[in-house]
C-alpha positions in Angstrom: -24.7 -3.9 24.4 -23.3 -1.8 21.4 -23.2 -5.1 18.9 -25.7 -7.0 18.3 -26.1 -10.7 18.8 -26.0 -13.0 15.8 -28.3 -16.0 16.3 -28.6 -19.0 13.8 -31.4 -20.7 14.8 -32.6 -24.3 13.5 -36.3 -24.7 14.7 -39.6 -25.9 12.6 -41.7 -23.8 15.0 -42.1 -20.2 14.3 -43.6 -19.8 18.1 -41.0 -21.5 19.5 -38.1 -19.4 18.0 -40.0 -16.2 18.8 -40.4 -17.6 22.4 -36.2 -17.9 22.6 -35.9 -14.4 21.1 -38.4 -12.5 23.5 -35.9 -14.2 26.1 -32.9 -12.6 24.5 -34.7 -9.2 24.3 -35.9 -9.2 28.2 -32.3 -9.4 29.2 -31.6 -6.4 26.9 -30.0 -8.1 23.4 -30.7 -6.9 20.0 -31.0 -9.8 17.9 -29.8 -10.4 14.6 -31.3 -13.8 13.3 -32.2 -16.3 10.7 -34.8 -19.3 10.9 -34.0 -22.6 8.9 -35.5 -25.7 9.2 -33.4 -28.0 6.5 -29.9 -28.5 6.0 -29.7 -27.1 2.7 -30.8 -23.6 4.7 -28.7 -24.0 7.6 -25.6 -24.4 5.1 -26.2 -21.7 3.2 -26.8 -19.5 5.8 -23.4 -20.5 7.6 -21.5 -20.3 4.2 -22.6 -16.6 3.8 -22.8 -14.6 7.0 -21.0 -14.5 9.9 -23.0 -16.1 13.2 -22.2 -15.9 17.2 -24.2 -18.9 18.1 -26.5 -21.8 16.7 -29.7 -22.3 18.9 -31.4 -26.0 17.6 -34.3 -27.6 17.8 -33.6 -31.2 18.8 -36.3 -33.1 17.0 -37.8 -31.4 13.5 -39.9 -33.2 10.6 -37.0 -32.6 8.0 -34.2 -32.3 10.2 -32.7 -33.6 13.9 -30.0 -32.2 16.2 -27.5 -34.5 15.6 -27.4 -33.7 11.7 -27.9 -30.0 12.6 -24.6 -30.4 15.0 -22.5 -32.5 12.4 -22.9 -30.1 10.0 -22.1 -27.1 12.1 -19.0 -28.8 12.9 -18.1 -29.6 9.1 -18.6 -25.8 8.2 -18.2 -23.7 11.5 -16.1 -26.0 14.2 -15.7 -22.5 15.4 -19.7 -22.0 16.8 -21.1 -22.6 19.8 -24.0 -25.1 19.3 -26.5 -25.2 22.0 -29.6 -27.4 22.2 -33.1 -26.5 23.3 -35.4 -29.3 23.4 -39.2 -30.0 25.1 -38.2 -32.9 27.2 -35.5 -33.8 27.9 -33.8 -37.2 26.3 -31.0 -38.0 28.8 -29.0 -40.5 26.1 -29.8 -38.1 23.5 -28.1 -35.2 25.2 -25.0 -37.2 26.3 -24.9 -38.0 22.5 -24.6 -34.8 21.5 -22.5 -33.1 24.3 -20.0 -36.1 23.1 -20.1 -34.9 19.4 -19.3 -31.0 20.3 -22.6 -29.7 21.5 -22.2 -26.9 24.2 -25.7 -27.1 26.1 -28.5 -29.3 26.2 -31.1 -27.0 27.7 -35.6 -28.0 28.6 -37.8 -24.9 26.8 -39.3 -24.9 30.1 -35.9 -23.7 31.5 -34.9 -20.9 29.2 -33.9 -19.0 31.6 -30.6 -21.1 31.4 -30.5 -19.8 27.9 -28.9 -16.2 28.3 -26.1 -17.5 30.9 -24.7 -20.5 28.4 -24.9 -18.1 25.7 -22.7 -15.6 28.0 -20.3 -18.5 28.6 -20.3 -19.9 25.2 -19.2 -16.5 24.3 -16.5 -15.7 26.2 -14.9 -19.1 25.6 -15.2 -18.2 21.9 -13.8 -14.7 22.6 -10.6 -16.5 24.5 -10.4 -19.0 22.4 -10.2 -16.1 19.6 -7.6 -14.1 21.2 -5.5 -16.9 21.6 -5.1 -17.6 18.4 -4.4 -13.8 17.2 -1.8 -14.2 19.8 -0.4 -17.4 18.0 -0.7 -15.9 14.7 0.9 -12.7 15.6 3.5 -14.6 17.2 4.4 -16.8 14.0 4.4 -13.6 12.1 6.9 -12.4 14.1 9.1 -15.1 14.3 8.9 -15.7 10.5 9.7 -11.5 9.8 12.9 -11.9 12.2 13.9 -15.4 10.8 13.5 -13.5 7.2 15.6 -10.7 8.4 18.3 -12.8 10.0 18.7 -14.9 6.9 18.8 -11.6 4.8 20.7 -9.1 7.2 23.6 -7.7 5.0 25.8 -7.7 8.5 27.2 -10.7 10.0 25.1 -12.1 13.3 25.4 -14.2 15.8 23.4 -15.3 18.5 24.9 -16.6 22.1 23.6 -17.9 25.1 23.9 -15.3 27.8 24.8 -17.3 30.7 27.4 -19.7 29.1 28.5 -18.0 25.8 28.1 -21.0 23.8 26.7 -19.7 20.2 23.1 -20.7 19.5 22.8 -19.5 16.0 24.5 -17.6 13.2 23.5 -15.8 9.8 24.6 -17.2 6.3 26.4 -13.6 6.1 28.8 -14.1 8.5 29.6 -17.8 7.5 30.6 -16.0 3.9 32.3 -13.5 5.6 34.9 -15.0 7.8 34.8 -18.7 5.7 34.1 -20.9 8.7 30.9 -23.3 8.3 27.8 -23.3 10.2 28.8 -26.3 12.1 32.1 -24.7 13.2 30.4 -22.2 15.1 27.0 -23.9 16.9 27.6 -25.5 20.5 30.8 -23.2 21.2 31.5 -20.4 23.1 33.0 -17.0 21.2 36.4 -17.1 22.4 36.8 -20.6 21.4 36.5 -20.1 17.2 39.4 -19.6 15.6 38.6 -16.1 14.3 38.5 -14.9 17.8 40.1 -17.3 20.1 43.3 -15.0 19.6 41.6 -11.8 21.0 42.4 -11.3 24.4 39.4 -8.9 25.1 36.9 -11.6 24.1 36.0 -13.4 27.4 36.5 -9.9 29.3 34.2 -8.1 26.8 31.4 -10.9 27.7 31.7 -10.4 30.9 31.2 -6.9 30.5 28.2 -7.5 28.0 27.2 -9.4 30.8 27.2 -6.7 33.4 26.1 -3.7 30.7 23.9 -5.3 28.4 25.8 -3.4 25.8 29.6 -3.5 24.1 30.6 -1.7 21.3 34.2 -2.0 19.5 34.4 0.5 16.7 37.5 -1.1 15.0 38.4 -5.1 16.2 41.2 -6.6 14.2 40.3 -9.9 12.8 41.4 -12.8 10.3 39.0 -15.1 8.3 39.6 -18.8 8.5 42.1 -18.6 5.4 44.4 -15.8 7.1 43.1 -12.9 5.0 42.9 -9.6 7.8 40.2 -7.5 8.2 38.4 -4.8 10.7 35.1 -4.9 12.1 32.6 -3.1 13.9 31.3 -5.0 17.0 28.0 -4.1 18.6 26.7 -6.8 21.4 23.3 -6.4 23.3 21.4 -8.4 25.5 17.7 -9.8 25.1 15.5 -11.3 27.0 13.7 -14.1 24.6 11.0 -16.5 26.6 12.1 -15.4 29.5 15.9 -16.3 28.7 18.5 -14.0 28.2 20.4 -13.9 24.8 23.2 -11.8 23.1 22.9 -10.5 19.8 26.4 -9.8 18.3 26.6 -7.5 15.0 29.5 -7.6 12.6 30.0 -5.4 10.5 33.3 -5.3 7.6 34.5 -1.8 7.8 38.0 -3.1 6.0 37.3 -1.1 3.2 36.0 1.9 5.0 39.5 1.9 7.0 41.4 1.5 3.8 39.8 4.9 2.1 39.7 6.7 5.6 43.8 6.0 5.2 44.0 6.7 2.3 42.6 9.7 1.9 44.4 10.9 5.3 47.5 9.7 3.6 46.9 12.1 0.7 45.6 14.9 2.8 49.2 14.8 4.4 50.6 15.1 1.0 48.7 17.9 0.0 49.4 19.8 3.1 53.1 18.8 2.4 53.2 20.2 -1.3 51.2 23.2 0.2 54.2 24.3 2.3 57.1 23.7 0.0 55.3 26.1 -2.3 56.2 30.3 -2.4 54.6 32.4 -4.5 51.9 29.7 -5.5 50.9 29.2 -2.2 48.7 32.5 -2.0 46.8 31.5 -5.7 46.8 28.1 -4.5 45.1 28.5 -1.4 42.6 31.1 -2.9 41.6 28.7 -5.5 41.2 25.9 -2.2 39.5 28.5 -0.8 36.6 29.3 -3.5 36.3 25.1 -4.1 35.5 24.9 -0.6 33.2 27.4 -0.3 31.8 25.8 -3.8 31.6 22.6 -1.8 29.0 24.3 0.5 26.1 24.1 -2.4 25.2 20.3 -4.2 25.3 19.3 -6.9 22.4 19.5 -9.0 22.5 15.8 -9.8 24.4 16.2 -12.7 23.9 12.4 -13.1 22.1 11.1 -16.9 18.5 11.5 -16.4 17.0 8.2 -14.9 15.2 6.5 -17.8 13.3 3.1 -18.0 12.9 2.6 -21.2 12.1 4.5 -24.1 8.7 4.0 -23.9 8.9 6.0 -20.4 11.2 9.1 -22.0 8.7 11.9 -20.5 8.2 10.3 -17.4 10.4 11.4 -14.4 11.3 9.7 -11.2 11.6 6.2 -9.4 9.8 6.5 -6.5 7.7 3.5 -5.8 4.5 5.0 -6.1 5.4 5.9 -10.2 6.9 2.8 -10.6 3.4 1.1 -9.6 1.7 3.2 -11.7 4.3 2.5 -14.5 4.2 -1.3 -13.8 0.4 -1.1 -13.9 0.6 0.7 -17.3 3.1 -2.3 -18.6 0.2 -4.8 -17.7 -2.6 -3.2 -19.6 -1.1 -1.7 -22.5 -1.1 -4.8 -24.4 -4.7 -5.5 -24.2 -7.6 -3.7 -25.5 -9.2 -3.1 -22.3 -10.6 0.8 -21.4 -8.1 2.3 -18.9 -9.2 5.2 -16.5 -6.7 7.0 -15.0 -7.4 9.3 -12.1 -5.2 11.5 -10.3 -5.3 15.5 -9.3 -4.4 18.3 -11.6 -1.0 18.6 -12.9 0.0 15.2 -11.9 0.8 13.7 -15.3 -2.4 12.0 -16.3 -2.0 12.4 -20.0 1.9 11.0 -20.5 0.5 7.5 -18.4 -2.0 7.7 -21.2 0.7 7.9 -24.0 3.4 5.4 -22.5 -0.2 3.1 -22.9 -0.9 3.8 -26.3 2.8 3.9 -27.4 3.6 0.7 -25.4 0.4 -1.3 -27.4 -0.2 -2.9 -30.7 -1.7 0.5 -31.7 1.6 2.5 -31.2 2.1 2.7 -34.7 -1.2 5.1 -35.5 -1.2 8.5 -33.3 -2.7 8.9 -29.6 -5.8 11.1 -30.4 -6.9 13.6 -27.5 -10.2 15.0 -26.9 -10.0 18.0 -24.3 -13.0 17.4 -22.5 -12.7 20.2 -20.0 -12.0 23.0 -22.9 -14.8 22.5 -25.4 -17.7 24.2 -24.6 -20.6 21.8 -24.4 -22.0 22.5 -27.7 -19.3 21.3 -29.7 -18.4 18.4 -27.8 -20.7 16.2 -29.8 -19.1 17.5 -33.0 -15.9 17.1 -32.0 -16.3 13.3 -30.9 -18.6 12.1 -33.6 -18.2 14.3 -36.3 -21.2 16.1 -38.5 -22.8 16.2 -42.0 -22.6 19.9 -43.6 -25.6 21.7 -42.4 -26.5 19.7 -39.5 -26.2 22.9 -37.7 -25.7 26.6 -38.0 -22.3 27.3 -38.8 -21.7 23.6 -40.2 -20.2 24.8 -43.6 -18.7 21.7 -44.5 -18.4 17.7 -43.4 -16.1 17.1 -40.5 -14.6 13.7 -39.1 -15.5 13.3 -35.5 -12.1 12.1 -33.1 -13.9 9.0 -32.8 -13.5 8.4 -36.9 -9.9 9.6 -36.6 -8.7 7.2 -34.0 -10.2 4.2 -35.4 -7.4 1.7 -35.5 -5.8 3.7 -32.5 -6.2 4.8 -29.3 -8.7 7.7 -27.9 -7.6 9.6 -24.7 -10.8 11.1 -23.0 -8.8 14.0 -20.6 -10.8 15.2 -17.9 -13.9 12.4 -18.7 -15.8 13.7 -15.5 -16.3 17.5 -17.2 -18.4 15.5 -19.8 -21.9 16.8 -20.5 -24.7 14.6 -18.4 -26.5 14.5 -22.0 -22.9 13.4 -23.6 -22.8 10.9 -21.8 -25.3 8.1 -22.7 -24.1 8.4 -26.8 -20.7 8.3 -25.2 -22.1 5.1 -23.3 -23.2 3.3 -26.7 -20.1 4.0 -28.7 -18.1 2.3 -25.7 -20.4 -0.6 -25.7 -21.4 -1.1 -29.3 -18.5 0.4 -31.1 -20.7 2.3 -33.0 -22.1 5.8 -33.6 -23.7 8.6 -36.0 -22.3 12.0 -37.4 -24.5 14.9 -36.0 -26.8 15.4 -39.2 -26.7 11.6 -40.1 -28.4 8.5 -39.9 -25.5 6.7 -41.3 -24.2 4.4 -38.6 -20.1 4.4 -38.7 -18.3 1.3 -37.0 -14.6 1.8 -35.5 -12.3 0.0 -34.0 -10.9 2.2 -31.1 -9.1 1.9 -27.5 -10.8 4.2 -25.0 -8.2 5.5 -22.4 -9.8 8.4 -20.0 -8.4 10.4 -17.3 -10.2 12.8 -14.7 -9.1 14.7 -11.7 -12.7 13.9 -10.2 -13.9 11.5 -7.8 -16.0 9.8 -10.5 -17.9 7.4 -7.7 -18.5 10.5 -5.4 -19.8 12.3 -9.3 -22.2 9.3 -9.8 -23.5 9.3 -6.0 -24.5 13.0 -7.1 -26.1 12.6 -9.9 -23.4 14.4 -11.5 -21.7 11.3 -14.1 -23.5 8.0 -15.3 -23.2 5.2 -13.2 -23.1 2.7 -16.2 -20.6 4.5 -18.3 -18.3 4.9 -14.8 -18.8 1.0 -14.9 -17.6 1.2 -18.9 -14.7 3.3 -18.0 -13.1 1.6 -14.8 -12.5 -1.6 -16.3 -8.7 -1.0 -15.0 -8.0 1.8 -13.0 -4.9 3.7 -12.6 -4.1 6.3 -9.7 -1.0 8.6 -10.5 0.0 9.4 -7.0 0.2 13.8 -5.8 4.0 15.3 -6.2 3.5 15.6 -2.4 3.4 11.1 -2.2 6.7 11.1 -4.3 9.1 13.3 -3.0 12.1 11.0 -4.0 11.5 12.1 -7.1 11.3 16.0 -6.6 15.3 16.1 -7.2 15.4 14.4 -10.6 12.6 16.6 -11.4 14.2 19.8 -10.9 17.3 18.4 -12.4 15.5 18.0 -15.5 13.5 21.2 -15.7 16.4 23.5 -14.8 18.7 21.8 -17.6 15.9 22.1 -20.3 14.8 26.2 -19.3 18.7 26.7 -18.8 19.7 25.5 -22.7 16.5 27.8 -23.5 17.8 30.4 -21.9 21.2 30.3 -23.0 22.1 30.3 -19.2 24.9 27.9 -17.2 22.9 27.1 -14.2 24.9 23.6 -12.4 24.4 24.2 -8.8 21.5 23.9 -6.2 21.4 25.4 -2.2 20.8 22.5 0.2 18.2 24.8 1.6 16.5 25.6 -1.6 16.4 21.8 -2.4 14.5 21.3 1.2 12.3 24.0 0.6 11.3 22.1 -2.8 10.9 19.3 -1.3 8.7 20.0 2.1 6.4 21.9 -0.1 3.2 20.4 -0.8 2.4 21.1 -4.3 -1.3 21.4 -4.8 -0.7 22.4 -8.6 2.0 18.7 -8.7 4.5 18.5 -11.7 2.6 21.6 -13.5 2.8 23.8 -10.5 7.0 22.9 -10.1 8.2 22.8 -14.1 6.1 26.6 -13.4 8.6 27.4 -10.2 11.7 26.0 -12.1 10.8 27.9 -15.2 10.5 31.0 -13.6 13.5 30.6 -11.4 15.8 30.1 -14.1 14.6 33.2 -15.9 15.5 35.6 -12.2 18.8 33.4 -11.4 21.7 35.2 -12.7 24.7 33.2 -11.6 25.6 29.3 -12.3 23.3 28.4 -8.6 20.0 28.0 -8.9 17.7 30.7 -6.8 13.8 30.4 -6.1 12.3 33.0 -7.5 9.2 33.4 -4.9 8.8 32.1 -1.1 6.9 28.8 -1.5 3.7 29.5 0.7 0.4 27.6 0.8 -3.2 29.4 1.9 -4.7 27.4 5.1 -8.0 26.8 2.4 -5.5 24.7 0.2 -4.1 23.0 3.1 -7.5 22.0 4.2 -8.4 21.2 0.8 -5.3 18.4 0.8 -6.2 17.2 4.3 -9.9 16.3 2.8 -8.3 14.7 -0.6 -5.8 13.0 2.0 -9.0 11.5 3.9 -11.4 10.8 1.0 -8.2 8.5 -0.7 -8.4 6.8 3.1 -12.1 6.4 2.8 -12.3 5.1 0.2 -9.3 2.4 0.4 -10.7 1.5 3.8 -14.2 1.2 1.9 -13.0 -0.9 -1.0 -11.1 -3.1 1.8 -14.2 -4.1 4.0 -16.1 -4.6 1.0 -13.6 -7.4 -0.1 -13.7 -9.1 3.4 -17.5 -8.5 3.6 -16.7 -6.0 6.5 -15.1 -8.5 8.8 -12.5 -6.5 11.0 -10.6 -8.7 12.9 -8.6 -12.1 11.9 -6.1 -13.6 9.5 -8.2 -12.3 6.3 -9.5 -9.4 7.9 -10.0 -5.5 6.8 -7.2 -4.4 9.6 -4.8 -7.6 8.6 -5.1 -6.4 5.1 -4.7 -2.6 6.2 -1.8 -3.6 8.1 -3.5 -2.0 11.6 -4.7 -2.8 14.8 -8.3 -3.6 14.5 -9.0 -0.8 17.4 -7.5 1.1 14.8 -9.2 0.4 12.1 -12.3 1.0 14.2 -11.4 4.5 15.7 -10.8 5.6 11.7 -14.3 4.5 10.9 -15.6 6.6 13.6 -13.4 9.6 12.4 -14.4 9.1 8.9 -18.4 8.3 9.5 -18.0 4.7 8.1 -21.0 2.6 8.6 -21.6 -1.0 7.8 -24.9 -1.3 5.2 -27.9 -2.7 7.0 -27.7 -6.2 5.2 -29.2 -8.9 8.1 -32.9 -9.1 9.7 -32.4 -7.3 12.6 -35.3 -8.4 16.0 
């Protein structure tokens, strides 16, 4: 018995409730229990854990079985509610099997106790999986009724043994101008869009016999007489135990009109070709070379994609940077301390400017403390400033960052390379907006935004004793994760794009083209150095290429120690989602609300992961 058994029980009797437990124990159950003897206690302890069974008393000085019982049912209709009494009270027990109880059992027979509880149990369990079954099946329904509404082909569904059309999408009603009602109850060959098409009833039948028809260009007309082609794709499905045909249309009009089009001028061109003499030899070496040109992209020459100017630096559209960027929108107007984490290289300190320069502080400058490049004993200057003489070497009076940005905005980079003795004045200028020069007992005020950023696991630093739980508290009033190079791939292309046409006007150097290969090899790369490590790779590639296509200049290899270094970031961002995810659901697993419902996984799952990842629920509950 791997879990154990949660018992609410409602008893006055300390011996009593030890005598059901020792019970439990005998037959090999670990117990997890609570005693309450009021209906204050039994509420609260039903409104805040999760319970497997009540076990009442059926008389009590402050409390009776029936009240017990109707308030189980008010809070947890969901419980098995069994009764243990001394002597039996034969109208009292019908009473309360009538209102919901489960078992009305004599102490003196508690050896009935274990098998109702067994029962009880596995009627709940049932009972449970039912209803995932349910829900699962409602969630299905409603994604395919969303998809069918949405579909951006036309669909219609058909009874398989008659023909006669059960449903159809709003697409196709736009599509060929016939209403809803013009289509429901009747079989395909009989609308008017079809009715002309001899293959129609023959093509059922085949559908019929196949399971499968496919017509790659079907002539049609919409209801007003305007022609058009279509691709045709028919399968069959069996729904309920009920076979069904799903028909697919799909206007390919204006795909047939460009395929004849450009045949049309292909002819042309092969006709001009041979009325031409002494042309013919330039013209078909010129062919020649734009063919071969044809065999390298593009290097997107399209305008850099820009969302506004207050995102000029930033490059991409990937879904991951437009999170981060919409999460950026949200916060930038309020005053509230932003901490953005993310690995090296990935662009930490431009989030922190499209902040600052999308707040009410945009007109002052960002200020930026380096926190990873100041040795430790000029930290403290730098931030708060110093007297002259408060220190050997301190010729002269110095504002600290903090006195510069006041009015502005203050990016902390790389917070988590912060002194441990930094930290706590750090601490009270965040919370009291307040501070001394070194050498001064002069307390300055300032207004100032704090925006930090770190390449650390700052929860994995505080569970080391290596960063300040309380100023990690300070810092992640909103947190921002900019996602690795190797989560946004979609936007590797625009990337290079831009690099290569900033190092080409540097360079003096025409480079316009790209190699399909080199473009995959960018992309299936994994980048452990992100943005920095690829603007490096561009850079240095434009310098080696000598002709207008771009050439890497190295073989993009990766040591097995970095690779095993990405697999562990991979599975501590994992951990720590799946972390945050059961502490919102108060570790509950299964069900509509639960961890693996939220995770979007099957709760075995979910529950292999935390095996593989050494997850353990906190020892919270009494356990016998």
């Amino acid at each position: 018995m791997n879990q154990p058994l949660r018992i609410l029980i409602v008893e006055d009797s300390e011996d009593d409730a030890t005598l059901l437990l020792r019970v439990l124990r005998r037959e090999g159950y670990k117990v997890v229990y609570e005693i309450v003897d009021t209906p204050a206690a039994m509420s609260a302890a039903l409104k805040s854990k999760e319970w497997d069974v009540i076990i009442s008393d059926h008389v009590m000085p402050h409390f009776s079985a029936p009240e017990a019982l109707k308030l189980a049912k008010k809070l947890r209709p969901d419980l098995p509610f069994i009764i243990v009494s001394g002597e039996i009270d034969l109208n009292l027990a019908v009473l309360l099997m009538q209102e919901g109880a489960r078992d009305y059992i004599q102490k003196r027979e508690l050896f009935r106790l274990v098998p109702a509880i067994k029962r009880e149990l596995g009627e709940v369990k049932i009972r449970r999986e039912h209803q995932q079954v349910r829900d699962a099946l409602e969630i299905s329904e409603t994604r395919y009724r969303r998809l069918f509404e949405t579909a951006q082909d036309g669909i219609l569904i058909l009874d398989a043994d008659t023909g006669q059309i059960q449903d159809v999408n709003p697409f196709l009603i736009e599509m060929l101008g016939y209403a809803k009602e013009e289509f429901l109850g009747k079989s395909l060959w009989e609308i008017g869009v079809f009715k002309d098409i001899k293959a129609s009833k023959a093509a059922f039948l085949e559908l019929q016999s196949k399971g499968y028809v496919r017509y790659k260009n079907l002539p049609l007309e919409t209801k007003d007489g305007r022609p058009m082609a279509v691709e045709f794709v028919s399968n069959v499905y069996l729904v309920n135990h009920h076979k069904v045909i799903q028909c697919n249309i799909r206007d390919i009009t204006e795909r047939k009109r460009l395929a004849e089009s450009l045949k049309k001028a292909h002819n042309e061109l092969e006709q001009q070709v041979e009325e031409r003499t002494v042309e013919l030899k330039t013209a078909l070496s010129e062919i020649k070379i734009m063919k071969d040109n044809l065999e390298a992209e593009n290097i997107y020459l399209r305008q850099e994609h820009k969302t506004k100017n207050k995102f000029d630096n930033i490059i991409g559209q990937s879904d991951g940077l437009k999170y981060v960027l919409y999460r950026a929108q949200q916060v930038a107007s309020s005053n509230a301390t932003v901490l953005i984490q993310g690995e090296t290289g990935t662009g930490k300190e431009l989030i922190a400017f499209a902040i600052h320069n999308m707040s009410p502080r945009k007109e002052r400058p960002l200020i930026t403390v380096n926190c990873a490049t100041l040795p430790g004993n000029l930290i403290e200057s730098e931030l708060f400033g110093r007297e002259k003489g408060a220190f050997t070497g301190a010729d002269s009076r110095r504002m600290g960052r903090f006195e510069v940005a006041n009015g502005s905005t203050l990016c902390l980079d790389e917070i988590g390379e912060l002194p441990l003795d930094l930290q706590g004045k750090l601490l009270r200028v965040i919370q009291h907006s307040e501070f001394e020069r070194l050498g001064s007992s002069q307390t300055i005020k300032v207004d100032v935004r704090i925006v930090a950023t770190t390449n650390r696991d700052l929860e994995e630093e505080v569970r080391k004793g290596r960063f300040r739980q309380d100023l990690f508290y300070r810092l992640n009033v909103f947190p921002i994760t900019v996602p690795p190079l190797r989560q946004r791939k979609d936007d590797i292309p625009l990337m290079v794009q831009a690099f290569t046409e900033r190092y080409s006007r540097k360079m003096g150097k025409q480079i316009t083209t790209i190699m399909k290969e080199t473009m995959k090899a960018l992309q299936d790369y994994p980048w452990p150095g992100n943005v920095r490590e690829l603007e490096s790779i561009i850079e240095r590639s434009v310098i080696l290429s000598s002709g207008p296509a771009l050439h890497l200049a190295d073989k993009l290899e990766i040591s097995s120690s970095t690779i095993s270094s990405i697999v562990r970031t991979l599975e501590d961002s994992e951990k720590s989602q799946i972390l945050k995810i059961l502490t919102e659901t108060k570790w509950r697993i299964e069900g509509k609300d639960g961890a693996a419902a939220i995770l979007g996984i099957h709760p075995s799952t979910l529950r292999a992961r935390l095996h593989k990842l050494e997850i353990a629920r906190p020892s919270t509950k009494k356990a016998g």
